[in-house]
Phi, psi and omega in degrees: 000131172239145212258110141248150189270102162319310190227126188348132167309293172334267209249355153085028151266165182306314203276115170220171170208165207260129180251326168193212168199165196206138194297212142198110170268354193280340194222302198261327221073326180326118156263146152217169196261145181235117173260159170230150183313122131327002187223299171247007152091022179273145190259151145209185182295107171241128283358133183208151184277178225269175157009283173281027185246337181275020162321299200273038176235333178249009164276071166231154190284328178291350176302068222282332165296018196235321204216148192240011190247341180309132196228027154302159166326298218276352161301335196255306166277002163270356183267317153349286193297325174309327201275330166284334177273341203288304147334316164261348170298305214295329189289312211268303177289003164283300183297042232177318196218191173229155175310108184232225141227121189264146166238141149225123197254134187062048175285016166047245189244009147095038162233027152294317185297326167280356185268336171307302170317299201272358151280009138117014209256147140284127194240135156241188191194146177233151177169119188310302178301088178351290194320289185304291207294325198284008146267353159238027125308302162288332191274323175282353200006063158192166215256142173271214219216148176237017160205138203300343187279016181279334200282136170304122157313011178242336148287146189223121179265119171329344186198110178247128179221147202222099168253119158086126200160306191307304190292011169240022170306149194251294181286065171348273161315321166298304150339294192285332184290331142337280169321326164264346125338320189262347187267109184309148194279013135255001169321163168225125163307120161249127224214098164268137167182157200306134166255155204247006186260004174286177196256322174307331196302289183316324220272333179289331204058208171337313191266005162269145196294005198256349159291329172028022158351155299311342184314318181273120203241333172263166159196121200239117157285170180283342154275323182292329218263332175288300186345303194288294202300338185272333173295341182257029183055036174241168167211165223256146184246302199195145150226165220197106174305188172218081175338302199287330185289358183256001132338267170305304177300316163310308168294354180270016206236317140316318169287331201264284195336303202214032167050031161168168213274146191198075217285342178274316177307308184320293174292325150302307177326307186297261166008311171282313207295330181279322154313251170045288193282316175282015164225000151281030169084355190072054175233084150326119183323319158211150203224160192256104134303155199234093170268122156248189172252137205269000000 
């Protein structure tokens, strides 16, 4: 069963128009459409399924932020990079905040939450999927949380950071009031997610992979993303690429595209997007927010 949204998530006007449409190469096949707001330009999944349907979207073994056993190419260098990004998230939420309690919300199988840990921060964690939290439970040995509303309105944490996580949240506006309740008022938000403003973006269409339909319910351009942080009492602090990510989204992008794999076409692609990008507005295959409260 699928949900249509009457009214903007962002700013609840009426007025949308359809930007494009997109497969789900990963699980169903189903295509679907992503409209964007006429009045602040957030794009989403439009019909999207409803609440209890999306579950069965993310039941694939390839799902790599779900799981540590996947042994594809691109599983494998994305498992690489983790060990190199993992050094630079923890530096970046340092320079930012002083040493606390840190949340990472959708923490998959916990090892942004153990480079945190062993750097001295208290760590908690939120994450839907039974599986992934109860391997990054065993790997933390203390128990997480498997929806941000569990956590008591009386913590308040120094760092909440949510990667590539924010586009599959189903209640926006709920989500950030949650968020700023929880955030200490010197604290910092941190946000990762795909831009629909990139040049692989541009270069995949319909078939990039960061559209990742239905799972991805958003999609924030660097304006749509000040929008959000000033309705909810925030304001961008810093935004910070993700080098690897116009890669890694390019070779899976290459394969939707033209139905098998082409590890060379890809890493050019990345390549141009991140050059690209440095004369563009810093507009990165995915880029990193800084929030605080303003």
């Amino acid at each position: 069963m699928h949900q249509e949204l009457q009214h903007c998530p962002l700013c609840h006007s009426g007025q949308f128009r359809l930007f494009t449409t997109s497969k789900d190469y990963s699980v169903s096949g189903e295509t679907f459409s992503i409209q964007q707001c006429q009045n602040c330009d957030l794009l989403f999944t439009n019909p999207r399924p409803a609440e209890s349907e999306l579950g069965r979207y993310y039941d694939s073994a390839t799902y790599v932020s779900h799981t540590n056993e996947g042994n594809t190419l691109i599983n494998r260098i994305y498992k690489l990079v983790r060990h190199i990004t993992l050094r630079q998230k923890t530096s970046l939420v340092e320079k930012w905040s002083t040493k606390g309690e840190l949340l990472d919300i959708g923490c998959g199988t916990g090892h942004f939450l153990a480079a945190a840990k062993a750097n001295g921060w208290k760590v908690d964690g939120v994450e839907i999927n039974d599986g992934a939290r109860k391997q990054a439970e065993a790997a933390l040995g203390q128990e997480l949380h498997k929806q941000l509303s569990e956590i008591p309105l009386t913590r308040r944490f120094q760092v909440i950071s949510m990667w590539h996580v924010l586009e599959h949240v189903y209640d926006l506006g709920q989500t950030f009031t949650l968020l700023k309740d929880l955030l200490h008022k010197q604290g910092s938000l941190v946000i990762a997610v795909p831009n629909p403003e990139s040049y692989d973006a541009r270069v995949y269409g319909h078939a990039w992979a960061a559209w990742d339909v239905p799972r991805h319910l958003y999609h924030f351009s660097q304006d749509v993303m000040h929008k959000l942080a000033r309705k909810h009492g925030f304001a961008v602090k810093e935004v910070r690429p993700m080098y690897f990510d116009a890669f890694y989204v390019s070779m899976l992008s290459e394969e939707y595209q033209k139905g098998k794999k082409a590890y060379a076409n890809a890493v050019v692609t990345g390549a141009r997007s991140n050059l690209w990008a440095r004369n563009h507005n810093n507009q990165f295959s995915s880029l990193i927010y800084i929030l605080q409260h303003a």
